[in-house]
Residue frames as a rotation matrix with the C-alpha (Angstrom) as fourth column:
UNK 1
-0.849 -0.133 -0.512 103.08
-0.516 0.421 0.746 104.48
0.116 0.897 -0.426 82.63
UNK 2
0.315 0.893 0.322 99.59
-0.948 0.278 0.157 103.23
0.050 -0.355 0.934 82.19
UNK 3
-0.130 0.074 0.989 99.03
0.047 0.997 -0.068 98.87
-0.990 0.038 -0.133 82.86
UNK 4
-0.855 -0.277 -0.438 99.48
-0.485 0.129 0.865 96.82
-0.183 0.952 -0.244 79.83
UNK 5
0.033 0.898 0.439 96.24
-0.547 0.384 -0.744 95.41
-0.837 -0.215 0.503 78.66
UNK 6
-0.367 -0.174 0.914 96.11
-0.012 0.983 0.182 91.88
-0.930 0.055 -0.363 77.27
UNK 7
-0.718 0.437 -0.542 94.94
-0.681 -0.282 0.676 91.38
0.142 0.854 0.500 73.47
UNK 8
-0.035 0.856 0.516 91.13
-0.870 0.227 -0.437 89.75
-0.491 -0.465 0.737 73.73
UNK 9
0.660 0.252 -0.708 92.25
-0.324 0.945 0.034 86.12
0.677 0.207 0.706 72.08
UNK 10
-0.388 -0.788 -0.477 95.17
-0.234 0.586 -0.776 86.12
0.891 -0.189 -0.412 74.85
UNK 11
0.882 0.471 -0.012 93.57
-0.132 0.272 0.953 83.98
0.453 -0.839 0.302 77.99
UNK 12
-0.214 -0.762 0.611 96.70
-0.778 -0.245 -0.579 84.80
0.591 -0.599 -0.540 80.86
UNK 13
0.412 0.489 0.769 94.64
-0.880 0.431 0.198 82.35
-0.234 -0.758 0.608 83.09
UNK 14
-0.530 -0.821 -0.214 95.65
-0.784 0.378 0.492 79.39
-0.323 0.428 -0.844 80.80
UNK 15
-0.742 0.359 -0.566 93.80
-0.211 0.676 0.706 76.44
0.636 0.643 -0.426 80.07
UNK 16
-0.612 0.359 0.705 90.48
-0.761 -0.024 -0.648 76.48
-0.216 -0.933 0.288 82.17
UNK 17
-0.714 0.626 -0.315 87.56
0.164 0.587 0.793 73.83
0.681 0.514 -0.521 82.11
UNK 18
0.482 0.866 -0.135 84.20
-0.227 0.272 0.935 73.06
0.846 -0.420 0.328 84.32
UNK 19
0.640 -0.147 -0.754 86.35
0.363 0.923 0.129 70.42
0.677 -0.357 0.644 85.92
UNK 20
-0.204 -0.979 0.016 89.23
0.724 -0.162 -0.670 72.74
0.659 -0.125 0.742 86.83
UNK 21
0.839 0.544 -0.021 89.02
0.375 -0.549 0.747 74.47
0.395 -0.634 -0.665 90.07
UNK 22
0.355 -0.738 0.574 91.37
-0.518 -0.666 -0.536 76.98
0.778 -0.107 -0.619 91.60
UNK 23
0.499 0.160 -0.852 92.66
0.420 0.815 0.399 75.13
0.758 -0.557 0.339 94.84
UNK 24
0.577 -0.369 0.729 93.72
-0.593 -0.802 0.063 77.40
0.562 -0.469 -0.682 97.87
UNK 25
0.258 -0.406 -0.877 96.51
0.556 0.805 -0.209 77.09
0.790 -0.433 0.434 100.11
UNK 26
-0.626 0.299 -0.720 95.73
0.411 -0.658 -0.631 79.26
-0.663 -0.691 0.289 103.73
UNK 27
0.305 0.952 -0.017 94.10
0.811 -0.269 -0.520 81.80
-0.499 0.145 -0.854 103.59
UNK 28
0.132 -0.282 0.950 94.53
0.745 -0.604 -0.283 84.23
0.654 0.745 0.131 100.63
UNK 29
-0.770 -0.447 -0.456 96.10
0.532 -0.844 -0.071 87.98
-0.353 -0.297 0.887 101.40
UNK 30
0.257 0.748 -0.611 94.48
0.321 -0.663 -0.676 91.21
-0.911 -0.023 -0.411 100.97
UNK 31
0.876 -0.004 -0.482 96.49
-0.366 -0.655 -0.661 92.30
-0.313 0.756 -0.575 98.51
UNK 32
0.706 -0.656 0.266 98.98
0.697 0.710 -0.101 89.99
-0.122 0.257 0.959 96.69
UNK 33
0.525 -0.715 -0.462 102.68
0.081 -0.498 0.863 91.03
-0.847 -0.491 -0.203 96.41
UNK 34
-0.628 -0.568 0.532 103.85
0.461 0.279 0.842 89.85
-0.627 0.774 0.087 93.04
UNK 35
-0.697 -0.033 -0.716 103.90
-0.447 -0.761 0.470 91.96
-0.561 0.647 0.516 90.29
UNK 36
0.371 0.896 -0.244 101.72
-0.567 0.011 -0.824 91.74
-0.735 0.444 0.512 87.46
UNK 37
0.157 -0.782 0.604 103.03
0.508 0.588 0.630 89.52
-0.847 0.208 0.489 84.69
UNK 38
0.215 0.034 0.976 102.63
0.874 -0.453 -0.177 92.34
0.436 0.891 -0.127 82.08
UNK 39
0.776 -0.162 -0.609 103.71
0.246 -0.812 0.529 94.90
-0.581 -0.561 -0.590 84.53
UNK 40
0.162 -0.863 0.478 106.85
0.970 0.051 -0.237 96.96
0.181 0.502 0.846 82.54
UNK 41
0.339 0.172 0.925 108.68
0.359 -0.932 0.042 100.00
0.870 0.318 -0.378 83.78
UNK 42
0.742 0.143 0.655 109.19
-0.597 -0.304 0.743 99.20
0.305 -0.942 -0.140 87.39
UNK 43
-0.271 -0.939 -0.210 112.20
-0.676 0.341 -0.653 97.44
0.685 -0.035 -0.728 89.11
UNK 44
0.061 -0.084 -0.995 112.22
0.263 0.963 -0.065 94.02
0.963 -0.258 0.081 90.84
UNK 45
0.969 0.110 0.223 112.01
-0.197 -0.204 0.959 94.15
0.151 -0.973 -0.176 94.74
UNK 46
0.020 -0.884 0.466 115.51
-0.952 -0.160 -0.262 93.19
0.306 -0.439 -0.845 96.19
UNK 47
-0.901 -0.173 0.399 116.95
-0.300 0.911 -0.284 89.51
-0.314 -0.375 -0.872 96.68
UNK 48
0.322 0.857 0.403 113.22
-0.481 0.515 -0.709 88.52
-0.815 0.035 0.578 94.61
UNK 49
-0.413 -0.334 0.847 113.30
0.606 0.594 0.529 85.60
-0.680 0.732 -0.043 91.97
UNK 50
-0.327 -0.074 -0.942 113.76
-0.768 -0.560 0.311 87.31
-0.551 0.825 0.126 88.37
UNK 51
-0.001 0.083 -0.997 113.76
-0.955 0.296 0.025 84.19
0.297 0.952 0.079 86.09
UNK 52
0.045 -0.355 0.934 113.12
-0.483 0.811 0.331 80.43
-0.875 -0.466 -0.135 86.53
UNK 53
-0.020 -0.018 -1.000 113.08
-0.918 0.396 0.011 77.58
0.395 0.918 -0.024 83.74
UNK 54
0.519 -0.005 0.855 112.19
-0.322 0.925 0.201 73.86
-0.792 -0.380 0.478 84.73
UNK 55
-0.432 -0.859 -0.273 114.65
-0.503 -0.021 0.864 71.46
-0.749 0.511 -0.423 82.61
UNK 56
-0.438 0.416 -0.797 113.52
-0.787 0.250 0.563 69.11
0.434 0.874 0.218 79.90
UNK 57
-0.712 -0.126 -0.691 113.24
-0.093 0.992 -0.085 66.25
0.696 0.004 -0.718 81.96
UNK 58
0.538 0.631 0.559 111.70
-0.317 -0.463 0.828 67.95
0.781 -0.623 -0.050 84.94
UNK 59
0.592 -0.207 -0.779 114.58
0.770 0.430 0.472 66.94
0.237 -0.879 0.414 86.99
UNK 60
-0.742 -0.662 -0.109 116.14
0.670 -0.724 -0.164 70.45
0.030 -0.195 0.980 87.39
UNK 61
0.787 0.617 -0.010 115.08
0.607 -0.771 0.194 73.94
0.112 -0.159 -0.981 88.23
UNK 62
-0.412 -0.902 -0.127 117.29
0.911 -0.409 -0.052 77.05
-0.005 -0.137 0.991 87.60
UNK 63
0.822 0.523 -0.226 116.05
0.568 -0.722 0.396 80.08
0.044 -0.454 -0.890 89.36
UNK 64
-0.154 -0.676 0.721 117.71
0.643 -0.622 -0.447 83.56
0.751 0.394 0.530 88.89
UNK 65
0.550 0.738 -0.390 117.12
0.812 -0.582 0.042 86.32
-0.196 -0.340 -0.920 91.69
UNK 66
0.595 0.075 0.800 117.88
0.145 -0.989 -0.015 90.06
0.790 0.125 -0.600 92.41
UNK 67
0.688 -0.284 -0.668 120.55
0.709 0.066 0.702 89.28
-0.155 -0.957 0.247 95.16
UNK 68
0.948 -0.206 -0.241 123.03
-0.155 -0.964 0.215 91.70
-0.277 -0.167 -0.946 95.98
UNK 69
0.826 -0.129 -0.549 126.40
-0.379 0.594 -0.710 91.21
0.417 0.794 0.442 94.73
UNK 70
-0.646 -0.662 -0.380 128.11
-0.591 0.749 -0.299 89.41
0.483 0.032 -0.875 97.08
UNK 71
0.327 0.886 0.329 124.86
-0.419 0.449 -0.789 87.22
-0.847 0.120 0.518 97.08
UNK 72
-0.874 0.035 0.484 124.40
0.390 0.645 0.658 84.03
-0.289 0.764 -0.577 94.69
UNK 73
-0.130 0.734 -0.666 121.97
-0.867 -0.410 -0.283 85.36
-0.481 0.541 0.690 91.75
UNK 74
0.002 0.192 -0.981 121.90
-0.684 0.716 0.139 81.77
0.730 0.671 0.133 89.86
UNK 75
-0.010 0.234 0.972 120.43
-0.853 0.506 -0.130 78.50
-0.522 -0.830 0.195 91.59
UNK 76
-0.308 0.587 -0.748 119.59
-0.558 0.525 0.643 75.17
0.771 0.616 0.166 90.53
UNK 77
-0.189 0.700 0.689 117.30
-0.888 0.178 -0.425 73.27
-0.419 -0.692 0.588 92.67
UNK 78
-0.832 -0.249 0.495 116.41
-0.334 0.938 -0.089 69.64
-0.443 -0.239 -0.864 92.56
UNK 79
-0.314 0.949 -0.002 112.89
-0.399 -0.130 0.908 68.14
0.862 0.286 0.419 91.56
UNK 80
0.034 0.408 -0.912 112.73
0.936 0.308 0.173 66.91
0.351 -0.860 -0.371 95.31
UNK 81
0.815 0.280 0.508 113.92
0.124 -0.939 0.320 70.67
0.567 -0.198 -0.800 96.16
UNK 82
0.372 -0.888 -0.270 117.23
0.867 0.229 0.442 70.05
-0.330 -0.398 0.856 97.23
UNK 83
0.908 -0.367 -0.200 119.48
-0.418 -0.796 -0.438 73.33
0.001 0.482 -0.876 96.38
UNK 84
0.648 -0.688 0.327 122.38
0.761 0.607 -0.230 71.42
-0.040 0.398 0.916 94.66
UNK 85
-0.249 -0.874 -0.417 124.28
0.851 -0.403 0.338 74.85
-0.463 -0.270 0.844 93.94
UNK 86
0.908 0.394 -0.146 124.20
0.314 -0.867 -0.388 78.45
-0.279 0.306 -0.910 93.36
UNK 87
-0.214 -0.958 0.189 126.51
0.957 -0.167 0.236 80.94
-0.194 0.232 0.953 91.98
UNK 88
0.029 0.016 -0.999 127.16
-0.015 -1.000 -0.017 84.85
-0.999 0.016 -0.029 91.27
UNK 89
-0.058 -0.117 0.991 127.00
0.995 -0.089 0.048 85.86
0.082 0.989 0.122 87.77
UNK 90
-0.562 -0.069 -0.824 128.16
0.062 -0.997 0.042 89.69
-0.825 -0.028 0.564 86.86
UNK 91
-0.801 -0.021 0.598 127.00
-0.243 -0.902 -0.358 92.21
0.547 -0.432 0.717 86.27
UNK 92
-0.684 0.728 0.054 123.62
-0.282 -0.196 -0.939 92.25
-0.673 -0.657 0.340 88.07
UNK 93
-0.214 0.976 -0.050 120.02
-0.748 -0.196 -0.634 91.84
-0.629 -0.098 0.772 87.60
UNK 94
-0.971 -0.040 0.237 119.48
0.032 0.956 0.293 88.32
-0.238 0.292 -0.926 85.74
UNK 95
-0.648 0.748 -0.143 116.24
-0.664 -0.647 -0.375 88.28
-0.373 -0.148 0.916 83.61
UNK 96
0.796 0.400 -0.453 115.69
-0.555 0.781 -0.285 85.14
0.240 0.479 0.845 81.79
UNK 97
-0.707 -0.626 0.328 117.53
-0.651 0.758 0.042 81.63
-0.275 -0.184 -0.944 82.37
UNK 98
0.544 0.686 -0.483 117.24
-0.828 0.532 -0.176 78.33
0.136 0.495 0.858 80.75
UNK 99
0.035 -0.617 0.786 118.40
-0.779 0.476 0.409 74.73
-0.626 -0.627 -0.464 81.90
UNK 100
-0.245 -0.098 -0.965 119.20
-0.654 0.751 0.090 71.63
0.715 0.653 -0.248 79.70
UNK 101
0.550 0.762 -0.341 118.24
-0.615 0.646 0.451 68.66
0.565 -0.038 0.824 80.37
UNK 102
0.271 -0.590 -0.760 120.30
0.866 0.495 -0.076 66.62
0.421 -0.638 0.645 83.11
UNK 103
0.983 0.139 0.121 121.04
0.102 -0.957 0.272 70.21
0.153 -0.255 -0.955 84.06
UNK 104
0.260 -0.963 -0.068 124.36
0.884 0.209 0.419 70.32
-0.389 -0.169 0.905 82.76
UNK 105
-0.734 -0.669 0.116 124.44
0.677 -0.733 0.061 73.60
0.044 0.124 0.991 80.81
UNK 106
0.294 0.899 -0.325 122.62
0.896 -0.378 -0.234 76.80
-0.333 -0.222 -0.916 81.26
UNK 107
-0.417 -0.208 0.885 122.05
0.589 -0.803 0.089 80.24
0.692 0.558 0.457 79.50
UNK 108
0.025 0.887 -0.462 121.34
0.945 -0.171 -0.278 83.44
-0.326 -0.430 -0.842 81.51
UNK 109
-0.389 -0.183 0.903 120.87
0.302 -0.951 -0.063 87.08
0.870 0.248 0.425 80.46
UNK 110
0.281 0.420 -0.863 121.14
0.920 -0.375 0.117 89.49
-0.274 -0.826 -0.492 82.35
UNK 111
0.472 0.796 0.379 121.04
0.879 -0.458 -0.133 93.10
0.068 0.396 -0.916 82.31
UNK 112
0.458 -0.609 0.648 122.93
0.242 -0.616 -0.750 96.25
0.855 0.500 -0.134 81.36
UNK 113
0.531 -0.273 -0.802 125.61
0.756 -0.274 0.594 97.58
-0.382 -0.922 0.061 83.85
UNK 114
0.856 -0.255 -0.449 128.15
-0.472 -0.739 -0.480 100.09
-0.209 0.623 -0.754 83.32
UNK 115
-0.265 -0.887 0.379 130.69
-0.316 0.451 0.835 97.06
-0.911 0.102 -0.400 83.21
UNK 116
-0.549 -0.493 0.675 129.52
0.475 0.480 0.738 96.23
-0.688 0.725 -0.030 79.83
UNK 117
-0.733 0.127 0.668 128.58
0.619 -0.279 0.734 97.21
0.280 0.952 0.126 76.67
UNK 118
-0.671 0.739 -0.066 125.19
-0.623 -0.609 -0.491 99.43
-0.403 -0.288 0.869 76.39
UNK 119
0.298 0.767 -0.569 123.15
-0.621 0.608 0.494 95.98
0.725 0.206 0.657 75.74
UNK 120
0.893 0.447 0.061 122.24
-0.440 0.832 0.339 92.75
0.101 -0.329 0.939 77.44
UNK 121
-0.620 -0.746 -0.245 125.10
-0.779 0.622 0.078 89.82
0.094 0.239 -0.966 78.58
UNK 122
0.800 0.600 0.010 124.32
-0.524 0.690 0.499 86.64
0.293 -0.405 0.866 78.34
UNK 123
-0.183 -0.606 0.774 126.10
-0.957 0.289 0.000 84.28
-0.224 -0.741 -0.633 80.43
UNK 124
0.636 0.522 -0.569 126.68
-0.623 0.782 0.021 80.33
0.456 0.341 0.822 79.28
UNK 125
0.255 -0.300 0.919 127.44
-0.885 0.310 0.346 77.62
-0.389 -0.902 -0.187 81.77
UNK 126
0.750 0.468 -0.468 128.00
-0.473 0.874 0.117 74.01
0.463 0.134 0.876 81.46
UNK 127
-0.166 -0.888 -0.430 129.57
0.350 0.354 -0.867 71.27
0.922 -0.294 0.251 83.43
UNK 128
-0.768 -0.294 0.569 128.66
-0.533 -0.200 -0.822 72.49
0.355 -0.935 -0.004 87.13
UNK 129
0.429 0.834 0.347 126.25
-0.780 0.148 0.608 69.81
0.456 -0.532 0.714 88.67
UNK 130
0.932 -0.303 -0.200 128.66
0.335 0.930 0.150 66.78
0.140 -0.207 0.968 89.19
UNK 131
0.139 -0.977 -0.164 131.57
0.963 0.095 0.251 66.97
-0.230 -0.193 0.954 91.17
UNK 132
0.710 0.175 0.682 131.00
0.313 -0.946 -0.083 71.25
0.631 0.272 -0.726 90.49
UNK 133
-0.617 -0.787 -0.001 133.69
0.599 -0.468 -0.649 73.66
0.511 -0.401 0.760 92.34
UNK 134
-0.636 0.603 0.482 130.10
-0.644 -0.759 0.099 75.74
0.425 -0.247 0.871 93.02
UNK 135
-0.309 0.536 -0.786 128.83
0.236 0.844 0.482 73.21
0.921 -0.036 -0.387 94.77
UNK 136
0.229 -0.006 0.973 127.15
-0.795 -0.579 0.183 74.48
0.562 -0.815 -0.137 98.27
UNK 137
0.975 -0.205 -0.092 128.63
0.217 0.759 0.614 71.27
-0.056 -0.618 0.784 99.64
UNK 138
0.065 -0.959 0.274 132.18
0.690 -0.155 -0.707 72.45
0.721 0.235 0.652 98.87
């Protein structure tokens, strides 16, 4: 399948200026590991993040990966980086997730299996940061 190629008013880079300089951290690879973001056609590595979503507030992060399935595929993550709790979500392969604010409820879809239909589930949460049963303290 050939590479998608960007339309010439989208800028992928994002806002750039004079002022705005790229800022390394080490020293850069030969050849970078992560996919293109317009790549389409190819499967996710194993146990790599699929989907994240910062919350409204910016005190949450909910991060989806490719774990196996008896592997947590759903996270949520502090804004210090704490990992507050994770969970499984069936069937498999988690592509998009989104967190509310206070990170009390979340939406994720994820992707066809033969356990359901021939389309998309999505998956809706709420209620698991306080006093949660999925808590990785528990």
């Amino acid at each position: 399948m050939p590479p998608v190629e960007a339309e010439p008013w989208v800028d992928l880079r994002g806002p750039h200026s004079a002022a705005t300089q790229p800022v390394r951290i080490g020293t850069p690879l030969a050849q970078s590991n992560v996919p293109s973001a317009l790549r389409q056609g190819m499967f996710l590595a194993p146990q790599s993040v699929s989907a994240l979503d910062i919350s409204g507030d910016d005190r949450f992060i909910a991060v989806t990966t490719m774990a196996f399935r008896h592997d947590r595929n759903l996270w949520l993550i502090s804004a210090e980086g704490k990992l507050l709790w994770g969970r499984y979500l069936s069937p498999w392969a988690p592509f998009e997730v989104a967190v509310l604010p206070g990170g009390r409820a979340f939406g994720v879809g994820l992707a066809y299996s033969g356990l359901t239909a021939p389309y998309p589930t999505i998956s809706l949460l709420e209620g698991l940061v306080e006093g949660s049963q999925q808590s990785l303290e528990k």
